[in-house]
Every structure is written in C-alpha cells, then in structure tokens.
C-alpha positions in Angstrom: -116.5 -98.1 -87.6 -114.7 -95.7 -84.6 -116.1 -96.4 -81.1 -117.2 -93.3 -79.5 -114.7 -91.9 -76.6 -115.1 -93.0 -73.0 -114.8 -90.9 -70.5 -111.5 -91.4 -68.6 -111.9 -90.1 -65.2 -115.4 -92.7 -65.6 -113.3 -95.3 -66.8 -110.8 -95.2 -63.7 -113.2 -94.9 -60.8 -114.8 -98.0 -62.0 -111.4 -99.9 -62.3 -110.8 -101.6 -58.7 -107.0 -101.6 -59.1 -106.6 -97.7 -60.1 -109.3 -97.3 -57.0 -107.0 -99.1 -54.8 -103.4 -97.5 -55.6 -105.4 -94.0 -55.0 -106.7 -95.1 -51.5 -103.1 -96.2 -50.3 -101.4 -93.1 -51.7 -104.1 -90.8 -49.4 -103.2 -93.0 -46.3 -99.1 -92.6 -47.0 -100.0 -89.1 -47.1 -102.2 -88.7 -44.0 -99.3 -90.8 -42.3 -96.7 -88.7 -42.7 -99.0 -85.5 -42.1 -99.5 -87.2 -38.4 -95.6 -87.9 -38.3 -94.5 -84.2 -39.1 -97.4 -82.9 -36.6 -96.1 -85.5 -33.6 -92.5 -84.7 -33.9 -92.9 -80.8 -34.5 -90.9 -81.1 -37.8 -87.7 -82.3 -36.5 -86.5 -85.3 -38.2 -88.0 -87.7 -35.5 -85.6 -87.5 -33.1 -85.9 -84.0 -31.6 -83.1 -82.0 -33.7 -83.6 -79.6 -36.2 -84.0 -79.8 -39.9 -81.2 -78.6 -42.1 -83.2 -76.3 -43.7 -84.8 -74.5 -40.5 -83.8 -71.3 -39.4 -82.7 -71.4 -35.6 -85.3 -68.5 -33.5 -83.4 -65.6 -31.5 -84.8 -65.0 -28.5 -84.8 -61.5 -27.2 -82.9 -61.2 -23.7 -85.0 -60.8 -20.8 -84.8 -58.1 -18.5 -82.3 -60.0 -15.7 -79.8 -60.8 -18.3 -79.6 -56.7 -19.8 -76.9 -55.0 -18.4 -77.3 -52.0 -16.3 -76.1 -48.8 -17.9 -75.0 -47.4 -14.5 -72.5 -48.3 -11.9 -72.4 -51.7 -10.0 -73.2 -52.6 -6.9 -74.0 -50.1 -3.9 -73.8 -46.6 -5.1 -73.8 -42.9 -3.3 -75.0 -39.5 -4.8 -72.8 -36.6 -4.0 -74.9 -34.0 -2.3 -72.6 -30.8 -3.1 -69.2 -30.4 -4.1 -66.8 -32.2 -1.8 -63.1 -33.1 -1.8 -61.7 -37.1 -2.0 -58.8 -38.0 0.2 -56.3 -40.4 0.2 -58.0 -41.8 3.7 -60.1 -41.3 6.3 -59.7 -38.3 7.8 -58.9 -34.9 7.0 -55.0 -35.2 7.6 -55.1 -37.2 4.9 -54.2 -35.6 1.5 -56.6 -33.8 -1.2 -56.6 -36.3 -4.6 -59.3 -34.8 -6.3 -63.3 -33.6 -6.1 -66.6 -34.5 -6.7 -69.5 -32.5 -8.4 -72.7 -32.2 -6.4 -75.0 -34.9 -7.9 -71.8 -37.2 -9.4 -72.5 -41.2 -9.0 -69.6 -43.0 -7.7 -69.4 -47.0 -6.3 -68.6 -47.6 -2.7 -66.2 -50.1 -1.9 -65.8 -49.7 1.8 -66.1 -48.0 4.8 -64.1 -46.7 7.9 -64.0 -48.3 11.4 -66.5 -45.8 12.8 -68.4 -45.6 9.6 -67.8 -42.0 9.2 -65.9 -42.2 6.5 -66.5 -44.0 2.8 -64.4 -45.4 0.3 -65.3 -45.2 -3.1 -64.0 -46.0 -6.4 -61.9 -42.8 -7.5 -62.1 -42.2 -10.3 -64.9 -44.0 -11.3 -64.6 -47.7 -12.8 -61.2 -48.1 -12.3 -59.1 -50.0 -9.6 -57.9 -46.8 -7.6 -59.7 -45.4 -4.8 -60.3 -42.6 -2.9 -62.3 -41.6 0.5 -65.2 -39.0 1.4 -67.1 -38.2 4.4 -70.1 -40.2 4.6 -72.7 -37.6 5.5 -71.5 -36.0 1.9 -73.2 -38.9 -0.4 -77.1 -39.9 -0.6 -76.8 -43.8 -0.2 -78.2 -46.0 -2.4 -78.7 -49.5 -1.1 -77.4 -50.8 2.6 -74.1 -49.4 4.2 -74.1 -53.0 6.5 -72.7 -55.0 3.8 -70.0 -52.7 2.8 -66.7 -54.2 4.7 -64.1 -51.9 6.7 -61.2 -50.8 4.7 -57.7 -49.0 5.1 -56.2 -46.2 3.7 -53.5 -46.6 1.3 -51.5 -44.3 2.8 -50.4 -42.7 6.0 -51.9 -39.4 7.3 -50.2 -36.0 7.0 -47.9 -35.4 10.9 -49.8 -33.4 12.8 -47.4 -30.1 13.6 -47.2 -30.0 17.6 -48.4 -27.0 20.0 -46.5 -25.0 21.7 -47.5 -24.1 25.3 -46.4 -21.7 27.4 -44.1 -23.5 31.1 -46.2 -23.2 34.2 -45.1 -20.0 36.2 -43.8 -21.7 39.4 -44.9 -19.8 42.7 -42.3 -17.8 44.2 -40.6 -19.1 47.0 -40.8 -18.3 50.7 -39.5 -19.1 54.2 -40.7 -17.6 57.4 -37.9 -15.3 58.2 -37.9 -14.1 54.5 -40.8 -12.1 53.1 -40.7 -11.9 49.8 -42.5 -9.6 47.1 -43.2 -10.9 43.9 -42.4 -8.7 41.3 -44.9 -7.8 38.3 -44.5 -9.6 35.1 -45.6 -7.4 32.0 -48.4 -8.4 30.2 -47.8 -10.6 27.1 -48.7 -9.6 23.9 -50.9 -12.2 21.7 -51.3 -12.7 18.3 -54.8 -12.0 16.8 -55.9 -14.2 13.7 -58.3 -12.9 11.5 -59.7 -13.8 7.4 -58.8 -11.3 5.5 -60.2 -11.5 2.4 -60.6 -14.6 -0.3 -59.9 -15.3 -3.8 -60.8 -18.3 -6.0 -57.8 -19.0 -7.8 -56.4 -22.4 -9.9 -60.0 -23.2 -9.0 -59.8 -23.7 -5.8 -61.1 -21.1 -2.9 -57.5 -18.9 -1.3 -58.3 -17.6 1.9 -55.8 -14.5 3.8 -55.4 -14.7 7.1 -53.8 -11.4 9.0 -52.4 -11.2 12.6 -54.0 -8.4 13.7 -52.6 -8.6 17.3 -49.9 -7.0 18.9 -47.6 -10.2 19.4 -45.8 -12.5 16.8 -47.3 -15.9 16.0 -44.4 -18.2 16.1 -44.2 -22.1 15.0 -47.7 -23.0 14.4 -50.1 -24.5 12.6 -52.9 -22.5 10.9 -55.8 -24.4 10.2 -58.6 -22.9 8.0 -61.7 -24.3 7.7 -64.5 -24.4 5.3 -68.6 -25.3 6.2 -71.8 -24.9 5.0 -73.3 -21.6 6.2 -74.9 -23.3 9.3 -71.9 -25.4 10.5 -73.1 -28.2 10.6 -70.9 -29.9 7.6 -67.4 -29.5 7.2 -66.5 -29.4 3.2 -62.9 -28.4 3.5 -59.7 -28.4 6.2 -56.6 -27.2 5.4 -53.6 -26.9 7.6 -50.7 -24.6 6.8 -47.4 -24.4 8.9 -45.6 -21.1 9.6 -42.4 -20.4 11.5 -43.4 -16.7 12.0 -46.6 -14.4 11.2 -45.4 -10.7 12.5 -48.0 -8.4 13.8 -49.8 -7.2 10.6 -48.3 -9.8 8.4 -50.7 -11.7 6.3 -50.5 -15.0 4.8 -52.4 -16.8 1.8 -53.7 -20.1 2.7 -54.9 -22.4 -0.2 -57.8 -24.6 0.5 -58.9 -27.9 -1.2 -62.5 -26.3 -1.6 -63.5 -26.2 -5.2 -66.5 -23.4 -5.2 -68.9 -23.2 -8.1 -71.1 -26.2 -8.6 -71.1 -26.6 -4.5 -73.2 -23.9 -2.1 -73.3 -20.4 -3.1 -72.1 -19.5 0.5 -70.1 -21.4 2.9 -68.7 -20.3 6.2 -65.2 -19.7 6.1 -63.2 -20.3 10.0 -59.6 -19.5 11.3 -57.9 -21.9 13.8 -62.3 -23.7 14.3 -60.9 -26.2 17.2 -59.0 -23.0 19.2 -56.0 -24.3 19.1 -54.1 -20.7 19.2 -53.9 -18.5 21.9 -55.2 -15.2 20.2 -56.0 -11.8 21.9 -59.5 -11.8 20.2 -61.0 -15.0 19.2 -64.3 -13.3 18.1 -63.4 -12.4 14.5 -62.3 -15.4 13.1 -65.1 -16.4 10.9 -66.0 -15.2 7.5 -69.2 -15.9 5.1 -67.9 -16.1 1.6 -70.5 -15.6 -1.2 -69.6 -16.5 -4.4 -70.4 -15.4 -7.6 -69.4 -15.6 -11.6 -66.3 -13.5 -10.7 -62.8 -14.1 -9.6 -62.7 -12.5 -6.1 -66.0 -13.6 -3.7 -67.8 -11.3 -1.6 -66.5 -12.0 1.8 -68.6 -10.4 5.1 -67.1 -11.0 8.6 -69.2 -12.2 11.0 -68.1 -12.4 15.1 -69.1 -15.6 17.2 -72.6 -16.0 18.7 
C-alpha cells in the first residue's frame, strides 16, 4: 500500500542536523555583511577592488586656471604709445588701445614710469607712463627695472654769446653804436593730417628770421594738459621764413580722445618772435584730415 507524501519543507525543520547547517550558513553570511560594511569594500586592507571604478573629483576653485593675465595687471585708460624705456627720448615700439589688459613687470626709479609685458604673454617688454594704466593690485611689490636700451641724444641748443659792454677809459669817450634788431623765427601748427595711422602735424615759421640747427619738439595732450600722450622731436638744419615742415607723431588717434591738444616747442626751448600761437586743438573725426582750431596761450 503507498504511504501518503510528507511535506518536505515539514520534514526539514524538524530534522536537527538540516536546522543546524541553515543556522551556520545565516551567521557566515551576516559575518561577511559586517566585514564588507567595516572595511568600506576594499579588500580588507584599504585598496580598492579590481572591479571598482576609481571617482573623479571636480577641481575646486583654487586649482582652475584664470582665463586672464597673471599677476599684477593695469587697464589702459586711452590710447597711449609703449617705449623702449622710461622716458620719452626713448623710442616708439608700438601702442595700446584704451581699455587693453597688459601684465606689469616693473617700474622706474621714480615710479613714473611702468614696464609691462609688450606684447602681451611673451618675454619682450615695453614701458608706459604710469598715470596712463588703471592698476590692478599693489605697485609696492613690483621691483625697479632698466631699459633695454639707451635713450635717443638729445640735439643741443644753440644760444646766442653774451654781448660784451663796450670798452672805456677816461680820456676816451666812446659811443656805442646801434645794433639792428634781430629777426626771430616764429613757430606755428599749421594744419594736421592722420596718415599711416598715426597723427602728422605742420609746423610753419611764420617769422621774419631763419630757424637754424634745432630741434622741433611737438607735443600731444589731452585737451586740459594735464596728460602728455605723445612727444616727438624732429631735427632741422634750416626752416626759412615761410617754410613749413611735416612732423610725424607716435599718436595713434581713433580709439583714444576725440580731441587732444596739439603744442609746438611746449618746454620754450626756441627763441620765437610770438610764442602765443603755438597750440592747436585737433578734433578728430571718421575722415582723413582732422579739424584743427588754433587757440593762443591763456
């Protein structure tokens, strides 16, 4: 006769030795749970699995790299000339658009004067006045630094020999004769041009006498005068009376001031028979040839 079917999973709970091999298995497995919770899931011994995918980290803020210049940095305030040094004998190189970013890398000995990286991020350099640039950062830790090169030679003046006094003796009266007047040269602007892109200013003698061996100096300002943008120096063996002569200036115009103040011989150094007409406002405008208005001396 068939005995009826027992119910398995009945049979095993009520068999101590199935009960027993099921009791150790849970513990091996609660063990090992605890193992891979303590050590994170790295082996034991703090490295990483084979099988787990290392984590990128984004970069923090210190370590991104700045998308500008480094270190201390000036603004251009309008367009201004860079020169091999310090000073304005030193030679034009190049120019800088009002609102250009450039990287200084030093400073002249009266701190009138910075150097900057010219052109930008390379290993030349190049000088501007210092009032030209908004500063960004501390001018104090910026060291001193020396030109390159060696100024332009400053073209001597010529001035006239002390008349001596006539010479007398008491038995000998003596008359000193007349000496005719002397005839001066008288410098005046012109008119202006911008041409090659830079501003081309005329002078004309107007005066009566010859301007021989000199130096012309024109110089270019802000309407006020209070900035200098611009000197340019041009030697001459002879201006005749009436003769003109084209002087070309470092001044790039457009992008700069719309109007800058445009002076002949500004530090005097000429003795001229009117030294009331030799400024000029230039205005300038999409055209080739600026408006130019004289203006005399306060």
């Amino acid at each position: 006769m068939r005995q009826p079917l027992r119910n398995n999973s009945t049979s095993i709970l009520h068999n101590p030795v199935a009960v027993g091999g099921l009791a150790a298995i849970a513990i091996a497995l609660i063990a090992a749970i605890a193992v891979i919770l303590t050590t994170g899931g790295d082996g034991g011994d703090g490295s990483q699995s084979a099988d787990s995918a290392p984590t990128t980290k984004s970069p923090t803020s210190a370590q991104a790299q700045p998308d500008g210049l480094d270190g201390l940095t000036g603004t251009a305030t309008s367009t201004l000339n860079v020169r091999t040094g310090p000073s304005n004998r030193y030679s034009a190189i190049g120019s800088l658009r009002r609102g250009a970013e450039v990287r200084i890398v030093g400073q002249s000995d009266d701190s009138e004067w910075l150097q900057i990286e010219y052109p930008a991020r390379s290993n030349l350099h190049g000088w501007v006045i210092a009032g030209s640039l908004e500063v960004q950062g501390d001018l104090a830790e910026v060291p001193v630094a020396t030109p390159d090169t060696m100024p332009m030679a400053e073209i001597p003046t010529y001035e006239a020999a002390a008349t001596l006094p006539p010479l007398a003796t008491p038995d000998i009266t003596v008359t000193p004769t007349s000496t005719p007047a002397t005839t001066l040269p008288d410098l005046a602007v012109g008119g202006s041009l911008v041409s090659g892109g830079v501003l081309v200013v005329t002078v004309t003698n107007q005066g009566s006498g010859e301007l021989a061996a000199a130096a012309i100096e024109v110089a270019v300002y802000d309407t006020a005068g209070a900035q200098q943008l611009d000197s340019t120096t041009l030697a001459v063996e002879a201006l005749a009376a009436g003769a003109s002569i084209d002087v070309k200036t470092g001044y790039v115009p457009f992008g700069g001031p719309d109007e800058v103040l445009v002076i002949v011989d500004p530090n005097g150094k000429i003795s001229e028979s009117d030294d009331t007409n030799n400024r000029l406002i230039v205005t300038f405008s999409s055209g080739s040839t600026p408006t130019a208005t004289e203006i005399p001396y306060p």
